[in-house]
N, C-alpha and C positions, 0 to 999 in steps of 0.2 A: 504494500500500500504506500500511496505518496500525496504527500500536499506541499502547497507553498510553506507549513510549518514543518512540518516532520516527513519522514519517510522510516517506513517498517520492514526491515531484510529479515528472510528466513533460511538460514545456509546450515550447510551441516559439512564435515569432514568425510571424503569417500576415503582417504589414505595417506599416510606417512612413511617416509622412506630416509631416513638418517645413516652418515656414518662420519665416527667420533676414531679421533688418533685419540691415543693416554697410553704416556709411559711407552712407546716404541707398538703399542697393540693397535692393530685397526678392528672398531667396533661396527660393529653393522644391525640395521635393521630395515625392514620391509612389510609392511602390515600388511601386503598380498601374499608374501611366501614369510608366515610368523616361525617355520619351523627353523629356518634358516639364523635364526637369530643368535648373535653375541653371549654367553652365556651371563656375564656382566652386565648385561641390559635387560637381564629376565623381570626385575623387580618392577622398573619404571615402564617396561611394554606393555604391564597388564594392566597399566591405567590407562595407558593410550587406548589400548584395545576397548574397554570397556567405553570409551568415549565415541569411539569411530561410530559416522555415520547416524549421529542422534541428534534431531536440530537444533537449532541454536538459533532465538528469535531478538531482534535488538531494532530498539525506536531511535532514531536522531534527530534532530533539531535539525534544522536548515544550517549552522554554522560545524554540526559534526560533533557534536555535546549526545552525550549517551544519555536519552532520557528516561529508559523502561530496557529491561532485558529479561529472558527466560532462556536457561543457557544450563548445560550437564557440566560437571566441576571440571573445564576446562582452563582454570588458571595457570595450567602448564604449559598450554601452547596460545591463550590468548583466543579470538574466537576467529571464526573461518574468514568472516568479511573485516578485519580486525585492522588489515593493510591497505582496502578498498576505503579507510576514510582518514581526511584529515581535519582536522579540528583548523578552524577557520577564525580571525579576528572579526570583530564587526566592522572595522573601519573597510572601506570602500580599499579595492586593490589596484595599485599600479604597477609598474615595470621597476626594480627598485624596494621597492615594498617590503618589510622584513617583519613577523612575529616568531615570540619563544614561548615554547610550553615544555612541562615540566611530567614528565611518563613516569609513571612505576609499574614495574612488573615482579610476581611474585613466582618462582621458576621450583615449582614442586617433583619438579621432576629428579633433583637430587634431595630426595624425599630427606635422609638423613642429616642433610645440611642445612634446608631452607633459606635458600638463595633468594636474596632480594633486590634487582637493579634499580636504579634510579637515571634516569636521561633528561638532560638537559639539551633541547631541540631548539636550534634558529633556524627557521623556512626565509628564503629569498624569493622574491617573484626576479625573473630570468625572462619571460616572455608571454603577453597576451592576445591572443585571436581569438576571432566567433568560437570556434571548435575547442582550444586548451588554455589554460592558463599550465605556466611550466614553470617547477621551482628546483631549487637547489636546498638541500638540506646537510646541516654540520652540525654533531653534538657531542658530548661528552659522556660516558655512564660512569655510576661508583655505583657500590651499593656492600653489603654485607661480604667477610672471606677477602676482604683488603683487594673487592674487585676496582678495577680501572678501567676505562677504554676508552674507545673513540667511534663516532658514526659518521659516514657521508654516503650523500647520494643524492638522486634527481627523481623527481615525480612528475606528473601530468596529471592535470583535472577537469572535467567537465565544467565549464564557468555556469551551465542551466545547475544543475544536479549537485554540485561540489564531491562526486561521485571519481576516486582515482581511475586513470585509465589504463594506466600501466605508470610503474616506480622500479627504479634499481637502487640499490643500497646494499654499503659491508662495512661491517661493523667487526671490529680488533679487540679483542677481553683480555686482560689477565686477569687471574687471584691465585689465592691460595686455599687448598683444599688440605684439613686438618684432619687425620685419619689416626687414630691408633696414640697419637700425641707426635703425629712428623708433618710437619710443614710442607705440601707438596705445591708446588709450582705449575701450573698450567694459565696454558694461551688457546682462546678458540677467537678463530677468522671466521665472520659467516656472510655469508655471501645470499641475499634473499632480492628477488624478481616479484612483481604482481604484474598480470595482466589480466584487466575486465574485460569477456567478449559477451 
């Protein structure tokens, strides 16, 4: 459903497919071939699994402000249209143009840890037409595990809809992951695409 105020998406997850270096191991997962899986990733697959494919219903505001949601405890991956919106200034937009918003994400999925990032987002307007408005985005994450990092990348949006049309962005992490009482060191690069057809 959609109006001049709101619009209502109903998405769900058909499948996830990860794979994770740590310590010299390449970890793997495929929620079409589950059998094939990481033995290390047994814990956190069976919450994926149990979420695949069950909808996920979210209202927005005309600026991309989350007003109503009904959603399975997907705070581990965030919801399926999650990258399909961006949170919009009121002020009127030009070429030049720049707002910051302030994300947290809570990453359940190192269930034992309870990873929690925090991003600090500056959007650029880059270029306006009938068809897209085009930005550039750079930001910062910290968050809980002495994480650090950095984000950039480029969007496109529908100027009717505020609706993404396709975004690329990678994002650099470090922290440290406390096991046993040893300080372990890791770095994830990730590398994420959206395209609305």
């Amino acid at each position: 459903e959609t109006s001049e105020a709101q619009s209502t998406f109903e998405t769900q997850i058909e499948d996830i497919k990860m794979t994770m270096t740590q310590m010299g191991m390449k970890l793997e997962y495929d929620s079409e071939h589950p059998e094939k899986t990481s033995p290390m990733l047994a814990g956190q697959t069976k919450v994926i699994e149990k979420n695949l494919k069950k909808p996920f219903i979210v209202t927005y505001d005309a600026l991309g402000n989350t007003i109503d949601s009904i959603k399975p405890d997907l705070n581990q991956f965030g919801s399926a249209i999650g990258g399909a919106i961006i949170k919009l200034p009121e002020e009127e937009l030009a070429v030049g143009s720049t707002w910051n918003l302030e994300i947290s994400q809570n990453i359940n999925g190192f269930q034992s840890y309870g990873i929690e990032i925090k991003a600090n987002m500056t959007y650029t307007v880059t270029a306006i037409s009938k068809k897209s408005v085009n930005v550039s985005v750079a930001g910062t994450l910290k968050g809980s595990n002495e994480i650090s990092g950095t984000y950039e990348g480029t969007a496109s949006f529908n100027p009717q809809t505020g609706l993404v049309m396709n975004s690329s962005a990678k994002s650099n992490i470090s922290m440290t992951i406390n096991e046993q009482g040893v300080g372990i060191p890791m770095t994830m690069v990730g590398n994420t695409t959206v395209d609305v057809k």
